[in-house]
Each structure stands twice: as C-alpha cells, then as structure tokens.
C-alpha positions as CSV (number, residue, x, y, z in Angstrom):
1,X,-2.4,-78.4,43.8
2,X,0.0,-80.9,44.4
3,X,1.1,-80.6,40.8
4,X,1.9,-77.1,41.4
5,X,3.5,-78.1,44.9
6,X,6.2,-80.5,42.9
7,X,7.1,-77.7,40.5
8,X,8.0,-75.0,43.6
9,X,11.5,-75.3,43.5
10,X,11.1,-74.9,39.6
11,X,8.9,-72.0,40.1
12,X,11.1,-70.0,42.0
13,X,14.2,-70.7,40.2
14,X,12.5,-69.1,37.0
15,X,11.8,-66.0,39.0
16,X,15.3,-65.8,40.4
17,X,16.7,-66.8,37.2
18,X,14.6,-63.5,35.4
19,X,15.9,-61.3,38.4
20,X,19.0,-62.2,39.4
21,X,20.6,-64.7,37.0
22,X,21.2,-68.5,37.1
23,X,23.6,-68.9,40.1
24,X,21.1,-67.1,42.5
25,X,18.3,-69.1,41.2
26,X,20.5,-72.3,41.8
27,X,20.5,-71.2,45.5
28,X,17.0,-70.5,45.8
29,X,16.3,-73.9,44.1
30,X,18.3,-75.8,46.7
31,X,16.7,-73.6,49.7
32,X,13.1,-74.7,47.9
33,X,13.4,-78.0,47.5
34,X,14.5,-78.2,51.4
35,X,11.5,-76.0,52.2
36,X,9.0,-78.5,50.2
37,X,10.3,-81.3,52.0
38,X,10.2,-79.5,55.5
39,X,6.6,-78.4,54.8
40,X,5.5,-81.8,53.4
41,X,7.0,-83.5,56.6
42,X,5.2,-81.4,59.5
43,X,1.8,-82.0,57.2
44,X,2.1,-85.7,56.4
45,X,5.0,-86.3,59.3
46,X,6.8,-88.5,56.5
47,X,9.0,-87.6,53.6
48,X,7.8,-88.6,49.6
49,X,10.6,-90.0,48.2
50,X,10.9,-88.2,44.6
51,X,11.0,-85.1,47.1
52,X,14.2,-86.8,48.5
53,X,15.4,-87.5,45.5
54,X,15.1,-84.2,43.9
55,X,16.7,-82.9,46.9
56,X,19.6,-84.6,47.0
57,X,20.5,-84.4,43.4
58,X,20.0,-80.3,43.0
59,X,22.0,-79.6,46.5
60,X,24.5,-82.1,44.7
61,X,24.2,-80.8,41.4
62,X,23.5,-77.5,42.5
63,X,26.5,-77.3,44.8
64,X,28.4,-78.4,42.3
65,X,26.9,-75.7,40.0
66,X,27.8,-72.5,42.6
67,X,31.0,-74.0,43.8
68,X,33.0,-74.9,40.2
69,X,30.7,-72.1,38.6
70,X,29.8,-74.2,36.1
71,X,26.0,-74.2,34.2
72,X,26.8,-77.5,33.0
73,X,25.7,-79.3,36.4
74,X,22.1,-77.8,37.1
75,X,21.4,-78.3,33.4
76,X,21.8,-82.0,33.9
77,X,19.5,-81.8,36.4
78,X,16.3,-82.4,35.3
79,X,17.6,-85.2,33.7
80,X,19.4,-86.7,36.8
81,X,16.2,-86.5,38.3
82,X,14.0,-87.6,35.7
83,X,16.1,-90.8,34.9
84,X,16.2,-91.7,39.0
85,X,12.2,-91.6,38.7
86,X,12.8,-94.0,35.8
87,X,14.9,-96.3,37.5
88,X,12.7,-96.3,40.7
89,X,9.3,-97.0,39.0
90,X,10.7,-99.6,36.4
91,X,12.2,-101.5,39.8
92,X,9.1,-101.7,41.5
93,X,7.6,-103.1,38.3
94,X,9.7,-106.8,39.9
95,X,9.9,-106.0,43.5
96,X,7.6,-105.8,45.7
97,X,3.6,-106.3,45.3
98,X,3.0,-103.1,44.1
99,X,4.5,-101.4,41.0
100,X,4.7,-97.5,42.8
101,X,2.0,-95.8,40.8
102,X,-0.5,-98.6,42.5
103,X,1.1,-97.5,45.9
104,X,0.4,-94.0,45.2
105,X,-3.1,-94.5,43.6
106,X,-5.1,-97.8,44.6
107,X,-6.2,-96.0,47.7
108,X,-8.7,-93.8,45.6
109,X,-9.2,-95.9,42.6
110,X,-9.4,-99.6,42.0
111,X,-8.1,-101.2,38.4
112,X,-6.7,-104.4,37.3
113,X,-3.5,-105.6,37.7
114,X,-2.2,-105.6,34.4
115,X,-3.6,-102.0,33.8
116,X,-1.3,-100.4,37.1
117,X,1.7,-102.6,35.5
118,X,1.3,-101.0,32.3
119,X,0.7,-97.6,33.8
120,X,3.7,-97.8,35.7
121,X,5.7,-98.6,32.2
122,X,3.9,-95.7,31.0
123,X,5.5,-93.3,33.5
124,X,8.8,-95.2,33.1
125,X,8.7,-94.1,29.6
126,X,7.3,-90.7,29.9
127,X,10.6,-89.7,32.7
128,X,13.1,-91.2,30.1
129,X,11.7,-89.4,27.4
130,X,11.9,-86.0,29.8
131,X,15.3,-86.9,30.6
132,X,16.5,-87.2,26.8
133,X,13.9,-83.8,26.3
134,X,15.6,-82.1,28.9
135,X,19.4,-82.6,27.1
136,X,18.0,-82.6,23.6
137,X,17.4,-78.4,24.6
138,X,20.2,-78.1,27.1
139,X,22.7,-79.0,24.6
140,X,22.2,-75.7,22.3
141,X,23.6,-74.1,25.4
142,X,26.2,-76.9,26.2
143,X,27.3,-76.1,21.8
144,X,26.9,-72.1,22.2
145,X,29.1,-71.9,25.3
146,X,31.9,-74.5,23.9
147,X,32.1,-71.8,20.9
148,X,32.3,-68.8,23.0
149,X,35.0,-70.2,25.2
150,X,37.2,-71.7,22.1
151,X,36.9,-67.6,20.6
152,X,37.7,-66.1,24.0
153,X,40.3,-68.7,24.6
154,X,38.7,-68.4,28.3
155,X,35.5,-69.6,29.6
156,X,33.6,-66.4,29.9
157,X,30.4,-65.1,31.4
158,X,27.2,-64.5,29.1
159,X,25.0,-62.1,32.2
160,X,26.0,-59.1,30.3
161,X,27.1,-59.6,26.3
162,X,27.0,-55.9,24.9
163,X,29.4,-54.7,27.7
164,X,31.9,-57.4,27.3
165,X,32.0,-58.4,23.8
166,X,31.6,-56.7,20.3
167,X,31.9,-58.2,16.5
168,X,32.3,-62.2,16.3
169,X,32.3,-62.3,20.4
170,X,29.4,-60.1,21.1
171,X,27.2,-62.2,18.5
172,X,28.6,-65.9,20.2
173,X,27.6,-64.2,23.7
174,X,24.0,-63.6,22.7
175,X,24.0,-66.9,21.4
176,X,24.4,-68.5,24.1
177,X,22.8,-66.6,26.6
178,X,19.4,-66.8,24.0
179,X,20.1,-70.8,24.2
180,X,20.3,-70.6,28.7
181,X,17.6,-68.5,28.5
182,X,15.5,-71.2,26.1
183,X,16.7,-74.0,28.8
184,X,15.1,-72.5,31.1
185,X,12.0,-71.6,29.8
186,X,12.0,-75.1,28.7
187,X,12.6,-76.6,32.1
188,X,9.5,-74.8,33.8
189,X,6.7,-74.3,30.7
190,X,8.2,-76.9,28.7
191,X,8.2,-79.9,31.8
192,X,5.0,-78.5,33.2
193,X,3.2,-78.8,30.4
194,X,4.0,-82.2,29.3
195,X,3.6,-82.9,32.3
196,X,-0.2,-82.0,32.6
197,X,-0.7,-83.1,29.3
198,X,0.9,-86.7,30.0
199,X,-1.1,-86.4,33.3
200,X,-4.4,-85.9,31.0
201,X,-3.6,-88.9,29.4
202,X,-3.4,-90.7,32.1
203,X,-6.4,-89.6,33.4
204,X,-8.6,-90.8,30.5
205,X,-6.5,-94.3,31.1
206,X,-7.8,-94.2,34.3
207,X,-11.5,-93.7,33.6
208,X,-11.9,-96.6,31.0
209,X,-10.3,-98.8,32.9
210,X,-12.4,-97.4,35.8
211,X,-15.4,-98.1,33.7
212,X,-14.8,-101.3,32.9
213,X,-14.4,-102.6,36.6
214,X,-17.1,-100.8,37.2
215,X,-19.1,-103.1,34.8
216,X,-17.7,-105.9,35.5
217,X,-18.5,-105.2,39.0
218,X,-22.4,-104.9,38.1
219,X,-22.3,-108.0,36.0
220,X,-21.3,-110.1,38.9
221,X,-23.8,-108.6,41.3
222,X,-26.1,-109.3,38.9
223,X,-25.1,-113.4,38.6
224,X,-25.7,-113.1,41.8
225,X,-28.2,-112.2,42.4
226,X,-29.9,-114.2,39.9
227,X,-28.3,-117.4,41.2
C-alpha cells in the first residue's frame, strides 16, 4: 500500500497524460503530490521527507514545464528526484547514527550494522541508476523533438501530427510524439516495476540477514544457559 501511495502523483499523471495530454497531467501531478503530502500529514501529523522533496522539485519543474511550455523540465524530473534520494541516503551513510534506511526500518526488523550500511549503498545505487534510466529513455524524445523543430524551423506541438504536418514533417511528428508517449509509459510501468523488483531483492536481503541474527540470537541463549 504504501508503495502504491508513493506512485499517486505518477498514477494520475498517466491518466491525465492518456486523456488530456502532458501539460494537464503536469498540473494534476503538482496538485497530487500536494494532496499526498496533506493526507500523509493529518494521518501521521508530520511530513516524510522524499514527499517534500518530490514536491518541491515537480511544482519547480513542473511550473517550469506549464509556464515556458517546455516538456524538457518534467522529463528531468524523475531524475531530479531520483538523484536527491541519492544524495540524501549516501549523506546519512557519514552523518548521523543511522544510515536513513535503518531510520525507516530498525523499528520492525533488527540486522547488523554493516548489513543497514550496505543496504543503504544499495538504494544509493539503485536511485542513480533510475536517474541515468530515466534520461537514457527521455532522450529519444529530447533527439525526436530537436529534429522536428530544426525541419519546422519552429518549435512545434506533437498533440495532433496528421492535422499539422504531412511528408518529412508528419513522419518527425509521430516520431516524437511515439518517443513522449514511450517516456511516459516508462516513468509509471517502467519505475514501478524496478521498483518492486529492487524492492523483492531487498526483501530476500532482509530475511538472510534476519535469519542469521536470529541464530546468532539462539546460540547465545544457549551459552547461556549452559554456563
């Protein structure tokens, strides 16, 4: 649940984006990500801070995005956000007493040091790697729109091709709406899904490590005992 509660803004800017295009979607994205953190707060009466940082950087990005009419900013996004995760997790890896995925997680499981350490590098990792993922797709977009624009000697919108364009145009048009469309798909199945699947990973982690205190646990009871 609380998986599917940090993809809502996500969620609902696919379904705009299918119904009304990608600047509508932009504007329900920033309205969602203000209701998550409104709804969050009057539950827990606190904020979680990769809610406050997604927030800030899509009514940054995203303003950006409806004012200058320009794709480019929400498609950096993801990878704005991703790359502040990145940054935040590998700086509590020296400060503080807890790396943040301990703060999240020792209070419903207990491992060893050395194992929250190396899963918070693990996540560090995983949101640089979405961050690169993110552009690697985007940039079929960024490539199909720069074309379009040089042929029309005009940046140009891509929401309706066949009424626009024909020949050498029409064809650049499709393109690059084909590539937004693909970015994002990408950004809600494509990020979801590694997602879970890093998640699954993690969770297997978890429940050797789990295991292994566990035992150890025993063992000493045990000395115990028999001392």
């Amino acid at each position: 649940m609380k998986l599917l509660f940090d993809f809502f803004p996500i969620l609902l800017f696919f379904i705009a984006y299918k119904l009304y295009g990608i600047y509508a979607a932009t504007a329900v994205a920033i309205a969602a990500a203000v209701i998550q953190n409104a709804v969050f707060w009057f539950r827990h009466r606190r904020f979680e801070n990769m809610h406050l940082i997604t927030l800030a950087l899509i009514v940054v990005l995203g303003g950006a995005t409806l004012i200058l009419q320009d794709k480019s900013f929400i498609m950096w996004k993801p990878t704005a956000v991703n790359w502040m995760f990145a940054i935040a997790f590998i700086g509590s890896q020296f400060i503080g007493k807890k790396t943040l995925v301990e703060r999240m997680m020792s209070h419903a499981i207990e491992i060893p040091l050395p194992a929250w350490r190396r899963l918070n590098m693990s996540w560090v990792v995983f949101f640089i790697a979405m961050g690169f993922a993110n552009l690697y797709v985007a940039n079929f977009y960024f490539i199909a729109d720069a074309a379009l624009t040089a042929a029309a000697s005009a940046p140009v919108e891509i929401e309706d091709c066949a009424t626009q364009f024909s020949g050498q145009l029409l064809s650049l048009c499709q393109t690059a709406k084909e590539a937004e469309e693909q970015w994002v798909n990408f950004k809600l199945f494509g990020m979801m899904g590694l997602t879970i699947l890093f998640v699954i990973g993690q969770a297997f982690y978890l429940a050797r490590h789990i295991n292994d205190t566990e035992s150890t646990t025993m063992q000493e009871a045990e000395q115990e005992q028999g001392s």
